[in-house]
C-alpha positions, 0 to 999 in steps of 0.5 A, spaced: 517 471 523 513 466 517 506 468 514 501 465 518 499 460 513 491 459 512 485 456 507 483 463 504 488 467 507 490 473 502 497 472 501 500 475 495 498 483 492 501 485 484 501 493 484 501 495 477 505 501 475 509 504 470 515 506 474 518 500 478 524 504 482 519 509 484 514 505 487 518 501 491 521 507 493 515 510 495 512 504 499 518 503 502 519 510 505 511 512 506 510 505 510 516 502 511 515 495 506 521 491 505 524 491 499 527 484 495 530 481 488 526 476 487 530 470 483 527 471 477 530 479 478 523 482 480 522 487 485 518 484 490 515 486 497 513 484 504 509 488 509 512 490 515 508 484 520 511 479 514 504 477 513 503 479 505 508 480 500 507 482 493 511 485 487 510 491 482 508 489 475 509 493 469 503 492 463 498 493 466 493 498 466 492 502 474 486 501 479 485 509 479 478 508 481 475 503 488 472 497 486 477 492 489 479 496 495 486 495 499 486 498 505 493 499 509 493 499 517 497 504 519 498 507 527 497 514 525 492 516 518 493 524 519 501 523 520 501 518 514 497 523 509 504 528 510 508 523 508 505 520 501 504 527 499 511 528 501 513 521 497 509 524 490 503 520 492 496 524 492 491 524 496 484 522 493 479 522 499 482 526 507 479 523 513 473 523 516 468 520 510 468 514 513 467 516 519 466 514 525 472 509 522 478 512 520 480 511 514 482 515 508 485 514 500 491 515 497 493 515 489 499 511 489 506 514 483 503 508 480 496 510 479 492 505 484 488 508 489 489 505 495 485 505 503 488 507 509 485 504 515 487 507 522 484 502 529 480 507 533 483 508 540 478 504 546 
Protein backbone atom coordinates (compact mmCIF):
# COMPACT_ATOMS: atom_id res chain seq x y z
CA UNK A 1 0.00 0.00 0.00
CA UNK A 2 1.20 3.90 -1.04
CA UNK A 3 1.65 6.54 1.95
CA UNK A 4 -1.39 8.88 1.64
CA UNK A 5 0.42 11.75 0.28
CA UNK A 6 -1.05 15.24 1.89
CA UNK A 7 0.14 19.02 2.37
CA UNK A 8 1.59 18.87 6.10
CA UNK A 9 1.30 15.36 6.49
CA UNK A 10 4.56 14.16 8.74
CA UNK A 11 6.12 11.65 6.32
CA UNK A 12 9.61 11.11 7.28
CA UNK A 13 11.41 10.59 11.26
CA UNK A 14 15.59 10.51 11.62
CA UNK A 15 16.50 8.46 14.76
CA UNK A 16 19.77 9.25 15.99
CA UNK A 17 21.89 6.56 17.58
CA UNK A 18 25.09 5.47 18.00
CA UNK A 19 24.47 1.82 17.01
CA UNK A 20 22.48 1.41 13.59
CA UNK A 21 22.25 -2.48 13.79
CA UNK A 22 20.94 -2.40 17.45
CA UNK A 23 18.31 0.28 16.58
CA UNK A 24 16.91 -1.24 13.64
CA UNK A 25 16.81 -4.61 15.56
CA UNK A 26 14.88 -3.32 18.33
CA UNK A 27 12.24 -1.38 16.14
CA UNK A 28 11.85 -4.19 14.06
CA UNK A 29 11.42 -6.65 17.21
CA UNK A 30 9.38 -4.53 19.43
CA UNK A 31 6.92 -2.88 16.80
CA UNK A 32 7.41 -5.06 14.12
CA UNK A 33 8.82 -1.69 11.40
CA UNK A 34 10.11 -2.84 8.30
CA UNK A 35 13.34 -2.66 7.61
CA UNK A 36 15.45 -1.63 4.18
CA UNK A 37 18.92 -0.55 2.56
CA UNK A 38 18.42 2.40 0.93
CA UNK A 39 20.40 3.28 -2.24
CA UNK A 40 22.87 5.19 -0.64
CA UNK A 41 23.54 1.98 2.03
CA UNK A 42 21.23 3.64 4.68
CA UNK A 43 19.27 1.74 7.02
CA UNK A 44 15.89 2.79 6.61
CA UNK A 45 12.28 1.92 7.83
CA UNK A 46 8.50 2.04 7.04
CA UNK A 47 5.69 1.64 10.06
CA UNK A 48 3.89 -1.19 9.68
CA UNK A 49 0.62 0.79 7.94
CA UNK A 50 3.37 2.09 5.52
CA UNK A 51 2.36 5.62 6.22
CA UNK A 52 5.80 7.07 7.73
CA UNK A 53 9.33 5.65 6.91
CA UNK A 54 12.35 6.98 8.23
CA UNK A 55 16.24 6.30 8.75
CA UNK A 56 18.66 5.79 11.55
CA UNK A 57 21.25 8.47 11.71
CA UNK A 58 24.67 8.61 13.30
CA UNK A 59 26.38 12.00 14.68
CA UNK A 60 23.74 13.21 16.28
CA UNK A 61 23.34 13.68 19.66
CA UNK A 62 19.85 11.60 21.36
CA UNK A 63 16.36 13.03 22.43
CA UNK A 64 16.82 11.95 25.88
CA UNK A 65 14.44 14.65 27.24
CA UNK A 66 10.43 15.22 25.86
CA UNK A 67 10.50 18.34 23.70
CA UNK A 68 9.35 17.11 20.65
CA UNK A 69 7.61 14.10 21.35
CA UNK A 70 6.87 11.21 19.02
CA UNK A 71 4.34 8.70 20.11
CA UNK A 72 3.96 5.23 18.38
CA UNK A 73 0.38 3.44 18.52
CA UNK A 74 0.33 0.29 19.35
CA UNK A 75 -2.85 -2.26 20.40
CA UNK A 76 -1.82 -3.23 23.67
CA UNK A 77 0.60 -0.44 25.74
CA UNK A 78 0.99 -2.99 28.85
CA UNK A 79 2.17 -5.99 26.55
CA UNK A 80 4.49 -3.60 24.37
CA UNK A 81 6.27 -2.24 27.78
CA UNK A 82 7.43 -6.14 28.20
CA UNK A 83 8.72 -6.43 25.29
CA UNK A 84 10.97 -2.85 24.84
CA UNK A 85 12.49 -3.99 28.09
CA UNK A 86 13.03 -7.35 26.79
CA UNK A 87 14.86 -5.64 23.30
CA UNK A 88 17.50 -3.47 25.80
CA UNK A 89 14.84 -0.37 25.83
CA UNK A 90 13.87 1.32 29.33
CA UNK A 91 11.33 2.18 30.33
CA UNK A 92 11.11 6.19 31.66
CA UNK A 93 7.61 7.09 32.39
CA UNK A 94 4.61 3.43 33.21
CA UNK A 95 0.96 3.65 32.49
CA UNK A 96 -1.34 5.86 33.81
CA UNK A 97 0.04 9.49 34.04
CA UNK A 98 -1.64 10.40 31.49
CA UNK A 99 -4.60 8.97 32.24
CA UNK A 100 -7.45 8.91 31.34
CA UNK A 101 -5.43 8.46 28.02
CA UNK A 102 -3.27 5.45 27.59
CA UNK A 103 0.15 6.34 27.13
CA UNK A 104 3.55 5.65 28.56
CA UNK A 105 7.57 6.64 27.51
CA UNK A 106 10.24 4.54 26.76
CA UNK A 107 14.21 5.49 26.22
CA UNK A 108 15.21 3.82 23.13
CA UNK A 109 19.10 1.56 22.50
CA UNK A 110 19.73 4.91 20.90
CA UNK A 111 18.86 7.15 23.75
CA UNK A 112 15.53 8.86 22.40
CA UNK A 113 12.45 8.73 24.72
CA UNK A 114 9.93 8.02 22.86
CA UNK A 115 5.58 7.96 23.22
CA UNK A 116 3.65 5.01 23.45
CA UNK A 117 -0.06 5.76 22.74
CA UNK A 118 -2.56 2.87 22.99
CA UNK A 119 -6.75 4.02 21.83
CA UNK A 120 -9.11 3.65 24.39
CA UNK A 121 -11.75 0.79 23.90
CA UNK A 122 -15.35 2.40 23.41
Amino acid sequence: MAPTMGNGKICYIELPTTDIARSADFYQKVFGWNMRKRGDGATAFDDTVGQVSGSFVLGRPPAPAPGLLVYIMVDDAAGTLKVITANGGEIVQQIGVDAPEITARFKDPGGNVIGLYQQPKS
